[in-house]
C-alpha positions in Angstrom: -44.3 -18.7 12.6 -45.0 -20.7 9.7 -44.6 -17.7 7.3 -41.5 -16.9 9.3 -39.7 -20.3 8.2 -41.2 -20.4 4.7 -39.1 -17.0 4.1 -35.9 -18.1 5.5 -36.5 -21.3 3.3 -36.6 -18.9 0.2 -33.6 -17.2 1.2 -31.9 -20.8 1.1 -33.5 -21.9 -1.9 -32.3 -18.4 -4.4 -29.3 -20.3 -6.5 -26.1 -19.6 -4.2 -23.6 -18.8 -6.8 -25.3 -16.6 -8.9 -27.9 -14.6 -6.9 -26.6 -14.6 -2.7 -22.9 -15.4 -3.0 -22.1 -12.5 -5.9 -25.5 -9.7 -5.0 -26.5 -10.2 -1.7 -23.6 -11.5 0.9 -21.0 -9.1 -0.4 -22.6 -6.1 1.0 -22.6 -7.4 4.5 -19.4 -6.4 7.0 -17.3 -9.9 7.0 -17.6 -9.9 11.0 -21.2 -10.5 9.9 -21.6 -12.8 7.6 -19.0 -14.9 10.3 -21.7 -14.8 12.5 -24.6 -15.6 10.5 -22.7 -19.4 9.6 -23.3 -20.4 13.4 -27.6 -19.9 12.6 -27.1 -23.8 10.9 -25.7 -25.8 8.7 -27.0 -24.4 5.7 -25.8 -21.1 6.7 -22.1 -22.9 7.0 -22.4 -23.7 4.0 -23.1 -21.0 2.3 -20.6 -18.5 4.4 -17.9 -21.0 3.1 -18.8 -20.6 -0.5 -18.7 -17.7 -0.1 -15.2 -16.8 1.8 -14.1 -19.5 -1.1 -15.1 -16.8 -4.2 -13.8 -14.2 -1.9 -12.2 -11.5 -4.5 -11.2 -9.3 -1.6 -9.8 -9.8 1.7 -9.7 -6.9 4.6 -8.8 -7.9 8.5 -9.5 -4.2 9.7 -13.3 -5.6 8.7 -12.6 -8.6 11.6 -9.8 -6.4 13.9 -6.1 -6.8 14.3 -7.0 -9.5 17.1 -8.1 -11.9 14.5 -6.6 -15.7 15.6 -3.9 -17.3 13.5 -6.2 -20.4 13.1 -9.0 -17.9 12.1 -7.5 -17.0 9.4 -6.3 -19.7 8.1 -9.7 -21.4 7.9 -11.2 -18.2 6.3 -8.6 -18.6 3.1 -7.9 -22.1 3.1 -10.3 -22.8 0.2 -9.6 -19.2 -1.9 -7.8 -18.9 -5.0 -8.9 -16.4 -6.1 -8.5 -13.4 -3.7 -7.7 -9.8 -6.0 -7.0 -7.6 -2.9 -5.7 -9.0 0.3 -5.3 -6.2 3.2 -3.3 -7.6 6.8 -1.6 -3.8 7.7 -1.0 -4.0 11.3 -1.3 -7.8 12.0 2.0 -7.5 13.9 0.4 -9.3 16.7 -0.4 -12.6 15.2 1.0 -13.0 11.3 3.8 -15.1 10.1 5.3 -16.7 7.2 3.6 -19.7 8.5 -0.3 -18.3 7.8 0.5 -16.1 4.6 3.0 -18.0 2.6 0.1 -20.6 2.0 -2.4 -18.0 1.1 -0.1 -16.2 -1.3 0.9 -19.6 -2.9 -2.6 -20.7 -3.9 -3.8 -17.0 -4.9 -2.1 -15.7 -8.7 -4.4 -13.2 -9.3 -3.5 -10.7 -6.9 -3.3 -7.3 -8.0 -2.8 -5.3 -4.7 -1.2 -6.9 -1.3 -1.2 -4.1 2.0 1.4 -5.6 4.6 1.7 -2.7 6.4 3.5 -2.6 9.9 3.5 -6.7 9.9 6.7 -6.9 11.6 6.7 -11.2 12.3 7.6 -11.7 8.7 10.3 -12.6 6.8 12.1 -12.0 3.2 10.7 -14.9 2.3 7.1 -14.1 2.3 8.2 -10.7 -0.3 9.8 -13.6 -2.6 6.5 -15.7 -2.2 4.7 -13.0 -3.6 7.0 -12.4 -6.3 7.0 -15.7 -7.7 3.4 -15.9 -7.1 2.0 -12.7 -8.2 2.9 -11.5 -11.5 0.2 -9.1 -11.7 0.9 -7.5 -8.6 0.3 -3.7 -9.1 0.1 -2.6 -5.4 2.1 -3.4 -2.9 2.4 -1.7 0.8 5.3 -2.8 2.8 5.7 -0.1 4.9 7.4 -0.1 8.5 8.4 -3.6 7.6 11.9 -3.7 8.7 12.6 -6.8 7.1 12.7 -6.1 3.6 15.9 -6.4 2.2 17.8 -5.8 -1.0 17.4 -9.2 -2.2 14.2 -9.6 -1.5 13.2 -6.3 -3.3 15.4 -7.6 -6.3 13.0 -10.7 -6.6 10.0 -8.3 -6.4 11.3 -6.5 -9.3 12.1 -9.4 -11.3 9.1 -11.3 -11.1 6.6 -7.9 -10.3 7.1 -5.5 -13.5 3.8 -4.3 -13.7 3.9 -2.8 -10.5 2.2 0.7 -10.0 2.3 1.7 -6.4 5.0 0.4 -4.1 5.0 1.9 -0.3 8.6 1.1 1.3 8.6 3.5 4.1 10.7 3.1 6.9 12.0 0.0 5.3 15.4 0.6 6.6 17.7 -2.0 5.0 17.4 -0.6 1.7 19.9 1.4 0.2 20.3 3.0 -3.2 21.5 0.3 -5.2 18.8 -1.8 -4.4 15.9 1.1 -5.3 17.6 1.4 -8.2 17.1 -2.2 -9.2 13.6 -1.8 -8.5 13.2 1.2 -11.0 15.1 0.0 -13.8 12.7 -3.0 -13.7 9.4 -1.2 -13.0 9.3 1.3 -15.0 5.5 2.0 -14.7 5.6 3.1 -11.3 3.2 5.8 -10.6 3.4 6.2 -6.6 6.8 5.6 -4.8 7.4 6.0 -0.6 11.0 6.2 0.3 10.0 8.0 3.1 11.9 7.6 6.6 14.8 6.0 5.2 18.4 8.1 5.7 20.1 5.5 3.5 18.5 6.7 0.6 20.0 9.8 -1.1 20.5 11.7 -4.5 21.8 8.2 -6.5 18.5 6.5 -6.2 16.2 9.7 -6.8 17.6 10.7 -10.3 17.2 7.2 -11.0 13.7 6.8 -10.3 13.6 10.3 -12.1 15.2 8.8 -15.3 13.2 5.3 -15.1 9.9 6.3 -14.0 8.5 8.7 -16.4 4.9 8.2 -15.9 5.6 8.9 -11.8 2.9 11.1 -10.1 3.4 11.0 -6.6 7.3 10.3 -4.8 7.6 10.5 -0.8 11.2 11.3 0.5 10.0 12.1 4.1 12.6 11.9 6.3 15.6 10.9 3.4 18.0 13.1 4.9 20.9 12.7 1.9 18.6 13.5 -0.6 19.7 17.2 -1.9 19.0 20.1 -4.6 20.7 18.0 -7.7 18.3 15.1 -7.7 15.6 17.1 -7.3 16.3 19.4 -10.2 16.4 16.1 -12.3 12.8 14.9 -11.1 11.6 18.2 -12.3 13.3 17.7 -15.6 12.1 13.7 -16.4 8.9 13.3 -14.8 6.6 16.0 -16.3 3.5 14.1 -14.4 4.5 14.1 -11.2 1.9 15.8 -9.0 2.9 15.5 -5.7 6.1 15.1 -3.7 6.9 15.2 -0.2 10.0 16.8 1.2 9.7 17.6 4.9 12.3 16.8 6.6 14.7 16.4 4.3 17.1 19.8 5.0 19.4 19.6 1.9 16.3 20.1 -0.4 15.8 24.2 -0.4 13.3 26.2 -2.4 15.8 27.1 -5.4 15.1 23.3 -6.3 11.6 23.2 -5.3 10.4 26.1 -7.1 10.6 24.9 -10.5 7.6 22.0 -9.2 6.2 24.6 -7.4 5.5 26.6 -10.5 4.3 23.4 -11.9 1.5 23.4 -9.6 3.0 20.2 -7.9 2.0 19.6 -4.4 4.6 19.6 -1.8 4.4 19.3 1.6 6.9 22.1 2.5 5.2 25.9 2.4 7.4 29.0 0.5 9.7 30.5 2.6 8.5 33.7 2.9 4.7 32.0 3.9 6.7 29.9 6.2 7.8 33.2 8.0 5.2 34.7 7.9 3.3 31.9 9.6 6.0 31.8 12.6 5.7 35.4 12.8 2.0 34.7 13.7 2.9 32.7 16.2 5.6 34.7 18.1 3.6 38.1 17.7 -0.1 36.9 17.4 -0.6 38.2 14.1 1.3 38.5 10.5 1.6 41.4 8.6 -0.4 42.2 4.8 1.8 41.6 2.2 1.1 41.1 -1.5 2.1 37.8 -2.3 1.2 38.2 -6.1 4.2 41.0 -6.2 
């Protein structure tokens, strides 16, 4: 018993900030170390330092269920969170618990907001005014977003690399094409699920964006052969690009990525018959497809 106290009493007793805070408690699950501050005081402590030097901030590691005031009190003392991830906090998340973490943390470089629903365009301007080195940013199914919004997040957030902006419905051409001109290194763009978005805003990503690699127009149903010839043309590094869906884009287009080697998500015609002739007959017939 004795031996058993003197070793916690050691664990205590390692310097806090240098040795348990930065080596040991940051490769325990966060649901853990939330438990191990109710074994005493000490422990308290020590948790709390910790969630104060925080770099990175995940709620899947908790759940979606987390409580507002829970989170709150996990990020009242941080500022200097990197990452912060809340995708699907729908449930619970409001202006009124991030704006106060976003306004205290300038050093975040990647922000994942996906499917929080409860917010508002003025938590996308909070992190454009507070984040300057924002490089990723996932906003997808966040109806929400509008054109002004975006326009602050491309005036404050030029350094972006990744923006996700599926299925965020209010935005029409003009207002990607704000976004472009102003972030030109964008390497990963989603448009996807989004029928107000058409050829306009494609050729201008295709003209701004040179070092783009991967574009998703899923779903952009006015997006057609023209624009798609001019991404070939202006972005030689584009490696993948996702089309499904969008029935004005045909292979005559697609075929000049395709020989590229870019990945698309829509299969050659003649592979895509011969894959529903599997299905209606049970089997496909040989054919030489290096012909």
């Amino acid at each position: 018993m004795m031996s058993l106290t003197h070793s916690r009493g050691c664990l205590l007793d390692l310097p806090w900030e240098d040795i348990l805070v930065p080596h040991i408690l940051c490769h325990l699950p966060l649901q853990q170390l939330l438990s191990l501050q109710r074994v005493s005081k000490s422990f308290q402590s020590l948790i709390q330092l910790y969630l104060a030097n925080m770099r990175c901030f995940d709620s899947s590691q908790i759940g979606p269920a987390i409580p507002r005031a829970a989170f709150v009190n996990l990020l009242k003392d941080n500022e200097v969170l990197q990452q912060l991830a809340l995708q699907n906090c729908s449930d619970w998340l409001t202006d009124r618990e991030l704006l106060p973490v976003i306004g205290q943390n300038h050093h975040l470089h990647q922000i994942q907001l996906k499917g929080c629903a409860q917010l508002s365009r003025h938590a996308l301007v909070a992190i454009s005014l507070s984040c300057p080195n924002l490089r990723r940013l996932s906003l997808a199914h966040c109806e929400w977003v509008d054109s002004l919004a975006l326009r602050s997040l491309a005036d404050h957030c030029k350094v972006l690399e990744a923006v996700d902006l599926t299925a965020c419905r209010q935005l029409k051409d003009e207002a990607i094409c704000y976004l472009v001109q102003k972030c030109s290194r964008l390497k990963s763009l989603s448009l996807a699920v989004n029928a107000n978005v058409g050829d306009v805003a494609v050729e201008e990503i295709a003209k701004c964006c040179p070092e783009l690699e991967h574009l998703d127009l899923t779903g952009c149903l006015r997006v057609k052969n023209d624009s798609i010839r001019v991404l070939a043309e202006y972005c030689p590094k584009l490696r993948s690009l996702k089309v499904k869906h969008c029935h004005n884009v045909a292979e005559s287009s697609l075929s000049i990525l395709r020989s590229r080697g870019v990945e698309l998500d829509v299969e050659p015609p003649l592979q895509r018959a011969l894959v529903l002739l599997q299905d209606v007959v049970g089997f496909a017939p040989f054919i030489n497809l290096q012909i």
